[in-house]
N, C-alpha and C positions, 0 to 999 in steps of 0.2 A: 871717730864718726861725728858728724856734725849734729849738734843736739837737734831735737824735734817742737820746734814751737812753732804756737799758731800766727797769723799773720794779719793784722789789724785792716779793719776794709770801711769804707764809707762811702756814701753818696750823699751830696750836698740835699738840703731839704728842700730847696728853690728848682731844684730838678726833678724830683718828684713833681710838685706844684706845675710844675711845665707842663709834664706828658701828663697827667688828670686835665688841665684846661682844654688839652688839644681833645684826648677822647673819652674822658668821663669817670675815667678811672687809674688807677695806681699801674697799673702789670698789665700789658696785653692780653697774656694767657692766664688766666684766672681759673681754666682745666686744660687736664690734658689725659690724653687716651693711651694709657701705659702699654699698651698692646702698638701702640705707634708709636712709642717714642725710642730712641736709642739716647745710651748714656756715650759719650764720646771724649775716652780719654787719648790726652794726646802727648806725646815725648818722654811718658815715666818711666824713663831707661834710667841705669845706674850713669851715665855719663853727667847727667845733670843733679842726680842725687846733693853731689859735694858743691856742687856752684854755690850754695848758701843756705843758710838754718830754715827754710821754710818749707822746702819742697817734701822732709818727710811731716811734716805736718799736716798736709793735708792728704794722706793718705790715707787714715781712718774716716774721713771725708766720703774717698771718693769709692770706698771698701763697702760703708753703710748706700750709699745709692745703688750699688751695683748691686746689692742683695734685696734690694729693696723692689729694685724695678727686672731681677730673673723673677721675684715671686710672683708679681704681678703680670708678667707674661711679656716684659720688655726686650730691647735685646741693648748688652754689653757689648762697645767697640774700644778693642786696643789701637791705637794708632802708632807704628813706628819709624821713625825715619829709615826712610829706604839708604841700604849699604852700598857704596860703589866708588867711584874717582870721583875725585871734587869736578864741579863743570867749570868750563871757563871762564865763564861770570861772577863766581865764587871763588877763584882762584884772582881774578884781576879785584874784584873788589874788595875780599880778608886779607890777603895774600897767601902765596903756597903754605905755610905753616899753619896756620888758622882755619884756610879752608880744607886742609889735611884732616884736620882734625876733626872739624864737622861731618863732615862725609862720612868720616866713622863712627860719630854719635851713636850710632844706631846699636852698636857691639857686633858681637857674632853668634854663632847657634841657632838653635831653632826659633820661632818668635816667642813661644814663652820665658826661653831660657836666655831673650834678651830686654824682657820687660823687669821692670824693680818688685826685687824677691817677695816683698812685702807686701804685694795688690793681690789680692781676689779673684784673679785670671780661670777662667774655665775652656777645657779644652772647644766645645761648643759655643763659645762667645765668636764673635766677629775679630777674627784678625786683620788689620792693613797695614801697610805703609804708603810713605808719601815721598816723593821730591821735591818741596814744595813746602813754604812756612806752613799753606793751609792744606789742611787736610779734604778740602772741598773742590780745587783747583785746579779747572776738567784736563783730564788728560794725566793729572802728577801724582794721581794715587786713587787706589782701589776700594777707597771708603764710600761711594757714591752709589756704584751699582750694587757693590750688598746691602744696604739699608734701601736702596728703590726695591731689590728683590723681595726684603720682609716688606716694602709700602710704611714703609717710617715718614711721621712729618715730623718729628718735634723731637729735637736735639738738644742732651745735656752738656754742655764743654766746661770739660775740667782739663787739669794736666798742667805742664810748665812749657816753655814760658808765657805767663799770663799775657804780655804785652806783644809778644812778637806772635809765635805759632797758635796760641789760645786766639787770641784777638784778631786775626788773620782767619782761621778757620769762622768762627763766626761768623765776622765779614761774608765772607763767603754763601755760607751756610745760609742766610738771610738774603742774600742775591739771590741764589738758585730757588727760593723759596720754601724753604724750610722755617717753622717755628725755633726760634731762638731762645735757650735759656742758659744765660751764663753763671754757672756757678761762682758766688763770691766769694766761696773760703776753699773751693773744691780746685782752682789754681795758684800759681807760688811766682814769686817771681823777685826780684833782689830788691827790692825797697818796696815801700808800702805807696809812697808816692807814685811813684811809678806804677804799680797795680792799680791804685785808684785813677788814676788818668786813663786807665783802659776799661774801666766797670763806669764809667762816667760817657765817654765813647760808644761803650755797646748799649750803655740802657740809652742815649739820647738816639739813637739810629739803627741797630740793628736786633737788640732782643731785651729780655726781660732780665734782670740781673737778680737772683736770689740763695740767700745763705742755704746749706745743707738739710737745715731743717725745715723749712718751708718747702722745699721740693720733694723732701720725705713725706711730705703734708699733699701735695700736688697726686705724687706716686700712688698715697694709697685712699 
């Protein structure tokens, strides 16, 4: 088993300084209405478990939010990659082996018994899957109209990978006009550089970027 450690994060202090010049302050969302918000984890299947030391790290992350924001009258979203045949486009651009293999990321079973054993899953939380890096991506998955149906504005994204699916759904998520809060320690992804290149991305254009316990702070 790949050990569990945490994964080092930063934003430059000259970017901060940016977004206060423009509108006065550090963080967009300075509150937020826990009875609106969904926590939105996305790809924490055991496929990606072994990819690299980080991913079970933050899973007491994202175990503490989702407890945090059922108390407070929130709602928890699993998000899973949808199971099926690679598509063509995934087949010519991985190749057949690679895109084999993604397509089945997802595992098999029911969706509990294909999220990673170790999250704080409740039968009552929001299940979805996606076809789709993002979880937001009209038409490629069913995370959209259950969160319109509870009237959710203001999205937590944690989950792996930080740089592709995490940072994709955001994207997204901020398009369609959703509050954006990306969690900083609450996604994994294989290098540190390469996470911070995507929490640098989201807080300059699409949302707020903050560690676990600041949004524990937000939550209650």
């Amino acid at each position: 088993m790949t050990e569990a450690r945490p994964q080092s994060w930063s934003i430059e202090e000259r970017e901060y300084a940016r977004q206060e010049s423009r509108r006065g302050q550090r963080f967009a969302y300075e509150v937020l209405d826990p009875v609106r918000t969904a926590l939105v984890v996305v790809d924490m299947v055991p496929f990606f478990a072994d990819a690299g030391p980080h991913f079970r790290g933050i899973v007491p992350n994202i175990n503490a939010i989702a407890c945090g924001l059922r108390e407070a009258g929130g709602t928890v979203a699993w998000v899973l990659p949808e199971v099926g045949p690679p598509s063509e486009w995934a087949t010519g651009f991985y190749g057949p082996t690679v895109a084999a293999m993604f397509a089945a990321s997802g595992g098999t079973g029911s969706p509990h018994e294909r999220l990673f054993p170790e999250l704080d899953a409740r039968a009552d939380d929001v299940w979805a899957e996606k076809s789709a890096p993002s979880a937001f991506f009209p038409g490629r998955s069913t995370l959209p109209a259950a969160l319109a149906a509870r009237n959710v504005d203001t999205v937590l994204v944690t989950g792996t990978v930080t740089s592709v699916c995490c940072e994709s759904t955001a994207r997204d998520a901020a398009t369609l006009g959703y509050r954006v809060v990306f969690v900083a320690d609450g996604t994994a992804d294989v290098r540190d550089s390469v996470r911070n290149a995507t929490l640098r991305t989201v807080y300059r254009s699409f949302g707020d970027v903050r560690p676990t316990t600041a949004v524990l702070e937000l939550i209650s």
